[in-house]
C-alpha atoms as an extended CHARMM CRD file, in Angstrom:
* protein
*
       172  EXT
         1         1  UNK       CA            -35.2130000000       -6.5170000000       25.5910000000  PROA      1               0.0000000000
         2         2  UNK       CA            -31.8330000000       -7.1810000000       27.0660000000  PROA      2               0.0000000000
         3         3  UNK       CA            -30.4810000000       -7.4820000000       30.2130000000  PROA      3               0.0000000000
         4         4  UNK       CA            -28.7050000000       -4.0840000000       30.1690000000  PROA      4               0.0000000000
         5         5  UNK       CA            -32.2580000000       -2.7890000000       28.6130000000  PROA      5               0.0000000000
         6         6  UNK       CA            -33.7430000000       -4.2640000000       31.8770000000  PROA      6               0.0000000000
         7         7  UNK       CA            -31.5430000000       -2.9580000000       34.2140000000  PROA      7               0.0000000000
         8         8  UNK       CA            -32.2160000000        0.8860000000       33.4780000000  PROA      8               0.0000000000
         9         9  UNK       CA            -36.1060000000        0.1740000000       33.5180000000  PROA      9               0.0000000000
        10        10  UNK       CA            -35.8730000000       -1.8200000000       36.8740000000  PROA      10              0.0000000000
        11        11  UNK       CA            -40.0820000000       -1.8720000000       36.8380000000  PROA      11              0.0000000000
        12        12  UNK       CA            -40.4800000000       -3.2130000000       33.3040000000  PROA      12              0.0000000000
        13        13  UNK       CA            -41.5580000000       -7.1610000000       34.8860000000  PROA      13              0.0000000000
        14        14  UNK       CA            -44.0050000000       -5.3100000000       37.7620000000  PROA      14              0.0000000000
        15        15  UNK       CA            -47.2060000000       -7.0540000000       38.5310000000  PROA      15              0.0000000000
        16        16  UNK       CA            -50.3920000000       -5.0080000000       37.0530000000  PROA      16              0.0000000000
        17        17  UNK       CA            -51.6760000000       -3.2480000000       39.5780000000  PROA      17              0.0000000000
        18        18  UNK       CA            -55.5530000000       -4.5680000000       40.2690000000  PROA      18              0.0000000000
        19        19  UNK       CA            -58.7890000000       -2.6660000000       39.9560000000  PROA      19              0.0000000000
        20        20  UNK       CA            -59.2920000000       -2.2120000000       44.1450000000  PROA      20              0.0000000000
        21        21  UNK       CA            -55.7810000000       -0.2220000000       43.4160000000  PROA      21              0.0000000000
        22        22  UNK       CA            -56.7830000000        2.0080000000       40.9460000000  PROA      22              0.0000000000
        23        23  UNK       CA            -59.9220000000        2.7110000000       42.3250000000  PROA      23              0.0000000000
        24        24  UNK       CA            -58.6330000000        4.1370000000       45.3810000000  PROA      24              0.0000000000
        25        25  UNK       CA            -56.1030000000        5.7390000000       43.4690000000  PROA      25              0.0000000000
        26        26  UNK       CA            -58.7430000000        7.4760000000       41.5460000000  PROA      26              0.0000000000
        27        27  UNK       CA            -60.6730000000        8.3880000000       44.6760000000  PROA      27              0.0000000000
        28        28  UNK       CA            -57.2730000000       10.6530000000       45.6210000000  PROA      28              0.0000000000
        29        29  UNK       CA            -56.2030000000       11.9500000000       42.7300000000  PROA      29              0.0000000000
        30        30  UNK       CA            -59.9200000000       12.9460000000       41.7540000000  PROA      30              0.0000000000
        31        31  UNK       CA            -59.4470000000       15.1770000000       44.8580000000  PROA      31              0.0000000000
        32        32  UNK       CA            -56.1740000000       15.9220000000       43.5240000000  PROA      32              0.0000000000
        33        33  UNK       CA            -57.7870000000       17.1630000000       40.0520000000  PROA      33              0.0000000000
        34        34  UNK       CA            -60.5450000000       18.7920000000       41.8430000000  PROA      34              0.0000000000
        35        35  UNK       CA            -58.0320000000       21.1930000000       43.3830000000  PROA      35              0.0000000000
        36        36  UNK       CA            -56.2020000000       21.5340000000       40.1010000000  PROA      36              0.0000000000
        37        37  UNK       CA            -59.7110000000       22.2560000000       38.1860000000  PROA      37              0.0000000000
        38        38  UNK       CA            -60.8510000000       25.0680000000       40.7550000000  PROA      38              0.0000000000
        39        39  UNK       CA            -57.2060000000       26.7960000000       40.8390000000  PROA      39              0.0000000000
        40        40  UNK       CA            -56.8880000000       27.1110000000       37.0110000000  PROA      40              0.0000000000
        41        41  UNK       CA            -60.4540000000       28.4160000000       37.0360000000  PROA      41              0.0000000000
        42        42  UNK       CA            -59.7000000000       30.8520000000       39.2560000000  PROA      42              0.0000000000
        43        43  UNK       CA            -56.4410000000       31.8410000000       37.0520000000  PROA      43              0.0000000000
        44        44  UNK       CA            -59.3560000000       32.1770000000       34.1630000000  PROA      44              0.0000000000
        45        45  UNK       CA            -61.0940000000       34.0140000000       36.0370000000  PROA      45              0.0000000000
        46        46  UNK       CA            -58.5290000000       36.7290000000       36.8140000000  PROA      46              0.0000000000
        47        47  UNK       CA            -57.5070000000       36.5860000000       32.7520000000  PROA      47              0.0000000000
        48        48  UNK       CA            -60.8370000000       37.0380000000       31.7490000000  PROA      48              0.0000000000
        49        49  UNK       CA            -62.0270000000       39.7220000000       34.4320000000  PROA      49              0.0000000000
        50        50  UNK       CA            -59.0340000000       41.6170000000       33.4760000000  PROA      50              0.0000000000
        51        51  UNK       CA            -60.0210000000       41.3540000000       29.6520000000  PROA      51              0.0000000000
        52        52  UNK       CA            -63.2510000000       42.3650000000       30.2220000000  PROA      52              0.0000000000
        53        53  UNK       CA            -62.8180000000       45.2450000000       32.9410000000  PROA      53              0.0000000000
        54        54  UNK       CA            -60.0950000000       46.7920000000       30.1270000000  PROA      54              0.0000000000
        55        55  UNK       CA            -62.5340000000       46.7620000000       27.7070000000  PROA      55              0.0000000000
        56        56  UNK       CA            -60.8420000000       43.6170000000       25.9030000000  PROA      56              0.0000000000
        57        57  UNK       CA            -64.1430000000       41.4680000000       25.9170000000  PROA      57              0.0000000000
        58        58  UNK       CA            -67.0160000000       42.7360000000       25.7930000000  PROA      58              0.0000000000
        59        59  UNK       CA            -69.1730000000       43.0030000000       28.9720000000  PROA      59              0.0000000000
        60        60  UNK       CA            -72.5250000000       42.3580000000       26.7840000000  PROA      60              0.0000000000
        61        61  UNK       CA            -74.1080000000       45.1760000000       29.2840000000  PROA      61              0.0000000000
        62        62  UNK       CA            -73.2470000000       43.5240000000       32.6150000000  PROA      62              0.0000000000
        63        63  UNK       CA            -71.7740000000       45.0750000000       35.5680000000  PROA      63              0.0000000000
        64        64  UNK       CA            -69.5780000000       42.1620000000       36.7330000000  PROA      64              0.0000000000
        65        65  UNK       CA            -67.2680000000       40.1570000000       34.8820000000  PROA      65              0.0000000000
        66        66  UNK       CA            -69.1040000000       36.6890000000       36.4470000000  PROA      66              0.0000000000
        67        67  UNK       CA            -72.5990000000       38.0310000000       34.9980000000  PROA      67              0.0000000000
        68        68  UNK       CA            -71.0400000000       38.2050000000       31.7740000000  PROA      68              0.0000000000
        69        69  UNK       CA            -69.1970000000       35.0180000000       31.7800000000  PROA      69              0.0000000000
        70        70  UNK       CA            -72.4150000000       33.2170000000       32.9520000000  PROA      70              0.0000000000
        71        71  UNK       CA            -74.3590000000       34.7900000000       29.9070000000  PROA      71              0.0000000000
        72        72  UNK       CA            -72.4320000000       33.7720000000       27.2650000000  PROA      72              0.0000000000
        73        73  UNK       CA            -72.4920000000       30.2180000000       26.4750000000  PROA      73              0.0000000000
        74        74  UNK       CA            -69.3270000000       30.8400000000       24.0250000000  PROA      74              0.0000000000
        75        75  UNK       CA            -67.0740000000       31.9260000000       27.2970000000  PROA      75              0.0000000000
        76        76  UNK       CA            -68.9490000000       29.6400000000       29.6410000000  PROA      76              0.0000000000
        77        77  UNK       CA            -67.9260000000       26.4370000000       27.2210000000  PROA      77              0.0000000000
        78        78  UNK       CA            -63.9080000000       27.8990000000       26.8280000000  PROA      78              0.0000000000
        79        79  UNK       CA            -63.9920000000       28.5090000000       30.4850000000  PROA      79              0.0000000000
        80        80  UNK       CA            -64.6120000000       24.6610000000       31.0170000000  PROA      80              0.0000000000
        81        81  UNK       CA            -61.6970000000       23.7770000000       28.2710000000  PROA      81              0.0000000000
        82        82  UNK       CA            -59.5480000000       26.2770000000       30.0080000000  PROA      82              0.0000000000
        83        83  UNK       CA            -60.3820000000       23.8700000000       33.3520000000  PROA      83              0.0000000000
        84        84  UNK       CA            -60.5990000000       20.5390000000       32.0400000000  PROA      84              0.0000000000
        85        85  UNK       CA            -56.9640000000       21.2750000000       29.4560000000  PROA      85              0.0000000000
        86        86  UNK       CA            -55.1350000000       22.2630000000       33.3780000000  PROA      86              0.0000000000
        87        87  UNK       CA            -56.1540000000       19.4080000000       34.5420000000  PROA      87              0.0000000000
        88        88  UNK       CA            -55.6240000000       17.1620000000       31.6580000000  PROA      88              0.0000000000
        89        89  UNK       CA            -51.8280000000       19.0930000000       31.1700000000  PROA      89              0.0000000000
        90        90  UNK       CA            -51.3030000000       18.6200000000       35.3280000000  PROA      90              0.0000000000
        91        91  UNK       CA            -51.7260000000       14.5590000000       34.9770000000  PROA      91              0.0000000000
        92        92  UNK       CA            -49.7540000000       14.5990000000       31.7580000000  PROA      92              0.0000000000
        93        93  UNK       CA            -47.0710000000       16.3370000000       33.1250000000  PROA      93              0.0000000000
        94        94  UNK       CA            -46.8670000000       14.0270000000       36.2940000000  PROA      94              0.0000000000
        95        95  UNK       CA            -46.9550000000       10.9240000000       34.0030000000  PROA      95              0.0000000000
        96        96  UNK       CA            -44.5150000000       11.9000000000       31.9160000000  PROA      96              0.0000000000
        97        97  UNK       CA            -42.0600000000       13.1960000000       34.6910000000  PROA      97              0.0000000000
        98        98  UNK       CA            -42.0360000000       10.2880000000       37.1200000000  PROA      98              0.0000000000
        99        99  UNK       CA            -44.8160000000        8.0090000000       35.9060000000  PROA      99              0.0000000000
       100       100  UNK       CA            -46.9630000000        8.7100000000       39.1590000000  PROA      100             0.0000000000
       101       101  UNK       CA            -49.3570000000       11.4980000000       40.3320000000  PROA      101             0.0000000000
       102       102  UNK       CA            -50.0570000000       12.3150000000       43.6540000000  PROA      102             0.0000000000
       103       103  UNK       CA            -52.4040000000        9.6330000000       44.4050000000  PROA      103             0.0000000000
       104       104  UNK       CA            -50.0190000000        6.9690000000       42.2120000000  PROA      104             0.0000000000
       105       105  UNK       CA            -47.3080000000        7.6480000000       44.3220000000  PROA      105             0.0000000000
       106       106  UNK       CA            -49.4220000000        6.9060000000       48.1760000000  PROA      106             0.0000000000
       107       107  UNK       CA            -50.9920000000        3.5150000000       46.3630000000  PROA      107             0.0000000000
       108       108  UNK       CA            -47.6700000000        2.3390000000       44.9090000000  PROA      108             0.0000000000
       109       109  UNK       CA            -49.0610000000        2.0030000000       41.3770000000  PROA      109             0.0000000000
       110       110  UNK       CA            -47.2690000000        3.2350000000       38.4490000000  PROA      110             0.0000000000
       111       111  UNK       CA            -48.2830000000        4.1500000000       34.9800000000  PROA      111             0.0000000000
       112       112  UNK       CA            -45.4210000000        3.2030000000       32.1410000000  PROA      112             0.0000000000
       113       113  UNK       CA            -44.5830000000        1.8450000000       28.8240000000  PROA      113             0.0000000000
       114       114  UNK       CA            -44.3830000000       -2.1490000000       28.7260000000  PROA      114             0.0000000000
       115       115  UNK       CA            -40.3320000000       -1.8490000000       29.0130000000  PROA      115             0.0000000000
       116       116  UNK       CA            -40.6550000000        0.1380000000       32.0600000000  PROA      116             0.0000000000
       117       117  UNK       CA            -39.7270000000        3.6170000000       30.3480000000  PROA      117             0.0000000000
       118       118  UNK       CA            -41.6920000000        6.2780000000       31.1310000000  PROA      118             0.0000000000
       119       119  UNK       CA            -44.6070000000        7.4750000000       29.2760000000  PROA      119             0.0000000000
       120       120  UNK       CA            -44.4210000000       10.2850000000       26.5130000000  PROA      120             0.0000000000
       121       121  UNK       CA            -46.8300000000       13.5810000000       26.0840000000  PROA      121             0.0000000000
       122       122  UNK       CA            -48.9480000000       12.0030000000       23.7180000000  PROA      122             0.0000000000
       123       123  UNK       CA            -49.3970000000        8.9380000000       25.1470000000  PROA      123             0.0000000000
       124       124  UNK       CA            -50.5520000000       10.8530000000       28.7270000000  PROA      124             0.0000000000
       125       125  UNK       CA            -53.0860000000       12.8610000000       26.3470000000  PROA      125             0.0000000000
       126       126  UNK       CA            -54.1600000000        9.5750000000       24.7240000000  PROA      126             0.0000000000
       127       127  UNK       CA            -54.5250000000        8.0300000000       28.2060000000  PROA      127             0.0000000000
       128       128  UNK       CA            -56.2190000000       11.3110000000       29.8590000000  PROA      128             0.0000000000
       129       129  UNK       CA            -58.6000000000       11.6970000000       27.0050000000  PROA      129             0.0000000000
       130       130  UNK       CA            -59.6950000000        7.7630000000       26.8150000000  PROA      130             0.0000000000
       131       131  UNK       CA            -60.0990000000        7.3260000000       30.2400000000  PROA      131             0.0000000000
       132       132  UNK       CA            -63.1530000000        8.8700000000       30.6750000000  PROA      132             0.0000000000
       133       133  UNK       CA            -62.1020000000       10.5420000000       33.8500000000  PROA      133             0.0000000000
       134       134  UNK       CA            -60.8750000000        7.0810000000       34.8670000000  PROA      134             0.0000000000
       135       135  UNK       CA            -64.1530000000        5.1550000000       34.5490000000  PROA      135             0.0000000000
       136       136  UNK       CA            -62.4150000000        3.2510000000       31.9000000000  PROA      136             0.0000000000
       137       137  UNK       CA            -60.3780000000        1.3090000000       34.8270000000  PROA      137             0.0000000000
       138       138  UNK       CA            -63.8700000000       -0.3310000000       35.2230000000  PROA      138             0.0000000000
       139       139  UNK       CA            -63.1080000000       -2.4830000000       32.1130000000  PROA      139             0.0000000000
       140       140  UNK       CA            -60.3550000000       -4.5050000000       33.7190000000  PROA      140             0.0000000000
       141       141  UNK       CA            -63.6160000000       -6.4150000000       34.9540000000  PROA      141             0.0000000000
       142       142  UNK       CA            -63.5660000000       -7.8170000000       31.6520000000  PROA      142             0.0000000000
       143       143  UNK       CA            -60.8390000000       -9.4470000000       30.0340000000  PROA      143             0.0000000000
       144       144  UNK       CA            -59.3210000000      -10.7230000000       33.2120000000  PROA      144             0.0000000000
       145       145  UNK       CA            -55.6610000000       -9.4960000000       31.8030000000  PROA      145             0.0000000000
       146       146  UNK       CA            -55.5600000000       -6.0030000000       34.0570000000  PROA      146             0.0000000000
       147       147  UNK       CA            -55.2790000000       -4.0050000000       31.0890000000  PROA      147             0.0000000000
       148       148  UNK       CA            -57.8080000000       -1.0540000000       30.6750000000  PROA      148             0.0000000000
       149       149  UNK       CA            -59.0410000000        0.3760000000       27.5220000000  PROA      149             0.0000000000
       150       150  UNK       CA            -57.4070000000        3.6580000000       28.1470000000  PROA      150             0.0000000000
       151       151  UNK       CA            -54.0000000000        1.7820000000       28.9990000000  PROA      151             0.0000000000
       152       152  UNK       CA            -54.1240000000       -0.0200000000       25.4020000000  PROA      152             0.0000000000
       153       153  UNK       CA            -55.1940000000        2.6620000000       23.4460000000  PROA      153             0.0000000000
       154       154  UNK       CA            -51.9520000000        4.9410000000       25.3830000000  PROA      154             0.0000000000
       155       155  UNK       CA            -50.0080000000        1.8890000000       24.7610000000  PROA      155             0.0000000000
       156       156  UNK       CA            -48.8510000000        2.1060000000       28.2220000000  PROA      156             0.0000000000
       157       157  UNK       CA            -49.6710000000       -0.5270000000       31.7020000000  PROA      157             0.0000000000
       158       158  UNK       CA            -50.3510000000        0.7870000000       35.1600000000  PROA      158             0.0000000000
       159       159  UNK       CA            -47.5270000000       -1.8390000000       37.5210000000  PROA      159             0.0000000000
       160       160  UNK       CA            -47.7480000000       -2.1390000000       41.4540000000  PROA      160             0.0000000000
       161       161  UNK       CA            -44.6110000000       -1.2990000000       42.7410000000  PROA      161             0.0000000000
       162       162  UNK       CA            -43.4500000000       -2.8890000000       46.1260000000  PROA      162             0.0000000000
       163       163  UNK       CA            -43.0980000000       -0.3360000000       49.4640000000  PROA      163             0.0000000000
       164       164  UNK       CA            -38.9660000000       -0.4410000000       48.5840000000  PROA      164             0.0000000000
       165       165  UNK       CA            -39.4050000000        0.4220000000       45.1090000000  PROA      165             0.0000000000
       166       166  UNK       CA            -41.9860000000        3.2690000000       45.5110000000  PROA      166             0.0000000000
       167       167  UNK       CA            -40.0310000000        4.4730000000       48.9280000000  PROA      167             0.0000000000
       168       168  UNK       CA            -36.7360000000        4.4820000000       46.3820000000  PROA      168             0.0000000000
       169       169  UNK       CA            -39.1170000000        5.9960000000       43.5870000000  PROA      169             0.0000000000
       170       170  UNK       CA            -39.4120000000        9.0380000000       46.2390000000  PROA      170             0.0000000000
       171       171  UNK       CA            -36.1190000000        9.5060000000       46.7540000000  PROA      171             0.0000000000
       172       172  UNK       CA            -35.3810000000       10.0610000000       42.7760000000  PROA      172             0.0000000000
């Protein structure tokens, strides 16, 4: 990578950021998803109420549009894909945008490609998917190089930025 190369990724030489880092990072933006998870299924909710109070879905001879969510194992398991693909799209999106969620942005880490570019779609579903909810951080224990599974298998590193470069980072 060149110089010039260099000078539009100014975070591509960042230190790693280290496990304690991540950790509480996780602790914050697990609130974060929380949030996310219960406001997208309350958006399925409203969808499928409406579908099945029009007659759309079938109310398999329930009154209320919970009962007959909670009986079917078919819309309870696409109710939890609805939750868990808002959540997954919400990191994704965040990651892709400015490399930092919530939670990224109040511990100064930031996930990126190794040239300090920002990550793409499929590498965010790559990382989302093979972090296991971000239990996979618990393998930089291992290895000693403060690279997670998830963050080879995305192709992409998690950096600690320093207070200017985050506090800049905000003002993008």
């Amino acid at each position: 990578m060149g110089i010039k190369e260099r000078e539009m990724h100014p975070h591509a030489n960042a230190p790693r950021a280290p496990l304690k880092r991540r950790l509480a990072t996780l602790v914050y933006d697990g609130l974060v998803g929380l949030a996310v998870y219960m406001a997208v299924g309350a958006l399925f909710f409203a969808i499928f109420g409406g579908l099945v109070s029009n007659g759309i879905l079938p109310d398999l001879g329930h009154e209320h549009a919970i009962d007959t969510l909670q009986a079917s194992p078919v819309y309870t398991i696409i109710n939890e894909l609805f939750k868990l693909a808002g959540v997954l799209l919400f990191f994704c999106y965040f990651w892709q945008k400015s490399g930092q969620t919530l939670g990224m942005r109040a511990w100064r880490i930031k996930v990126q490609n190794i040239d300090g570019s920002l990550i793409s779609w499929r590498q965010g579903i790559i990382r989302a998917i093979t972090s296991c909810f971000g239990l996979m951080n618990i393998t930089l224990l291992f290895g000693g190089t403060q690279v997670a599974l998830h963050d080879t298998w995305s192709r992409s590193e998690v950096v600690e930025l320093t207070l200017e470069q985050n506090r800049a980072r905000l003002g993008e």
